[in-house]
C-alpha positions, 0 to 999 in steps of 0.5 A: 540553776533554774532550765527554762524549756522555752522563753514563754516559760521564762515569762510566767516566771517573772517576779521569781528570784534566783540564785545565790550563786556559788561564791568566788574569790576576786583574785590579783590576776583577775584585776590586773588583766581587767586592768591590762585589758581596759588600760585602767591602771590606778593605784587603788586596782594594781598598786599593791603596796601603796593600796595597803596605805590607802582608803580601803586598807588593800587593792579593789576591784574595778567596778566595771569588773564586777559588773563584767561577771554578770553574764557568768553569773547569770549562766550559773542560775538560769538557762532558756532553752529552745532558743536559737541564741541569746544575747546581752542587750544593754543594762539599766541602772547599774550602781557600785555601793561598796568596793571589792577587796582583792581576796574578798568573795562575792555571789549574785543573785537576780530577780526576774522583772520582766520578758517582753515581746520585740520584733527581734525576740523576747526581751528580759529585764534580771536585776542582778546583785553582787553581794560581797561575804561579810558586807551588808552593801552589795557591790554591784546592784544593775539591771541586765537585759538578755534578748533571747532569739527564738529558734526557727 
């Protein structure tokens, strides 16, 4: 965990890389309730017994999982203080190179492309990457924008 006492902090780092993360196990639960709660339930996420028949020998997870741990991962290696709140502002570039078996574990790790000035706030740019243990792809490369807020 890398603590910012303030977003101007956060600017001089740009260019610095964090993490890895800790690693955690993606679970059966965890991609069905993904799946429950985006009404995305394809055989390859949810179907058990069929997925072990299938192009990647068990179930996956749904891309759009993966990407959704971003921000927990992102609380395990940088915190900004002085803040009065920070929000998720939108991705860039967000691709999926490989799939992630069910049981599989994954980490992330991000690299600091830049904190801009807006009316609104400080704009950051992390490039995050889920890597999965024992793969050489990643299975989730996206660029995610945070707005931090300052405190008044």
């Amino acid at each position: 965990m890398r603590t910012f006492a303030n977003v101007q902090e956060l600017k001089a780092a740009v260019g610095e890389t964090f993490g890895p993360t800790e690693w955690r196990t993606v679970t059966q639960d965890q991609v069905n309730l993904f799946a429950d709660a985006t009404s995305d339930h394809q055989w390859i996420h949810v179907d058990v017994e069929r997925a072990k028949e299938g192009p990647f020998g068990g179930t996956i997870a749904h891309g759009y999982l993966s990407l959704s741990l971003l921000p927990s991962f992102m609380f395990e290696m940088v915190e900004v203080r002085g803040i009065a709140m920070g929000v998720n502002y939108g991705l860039n570039k967000v691709r999926f190179p490989r799939p992630v078996l069910v049981g599989a574990r994954i980490r992330a790790k991000g690299e600091l492309s830049d904190v801009k000035g807006t009316p609104a706030g400080y704009l950051s740019n992390l490039k995050m990457t889920i890597e999965i243990e024992g793969e050489k792809r990643p299975a989730c490369i996206a660029e995610t924008l945070s707005l931090y807020v300052p405190a008044q």
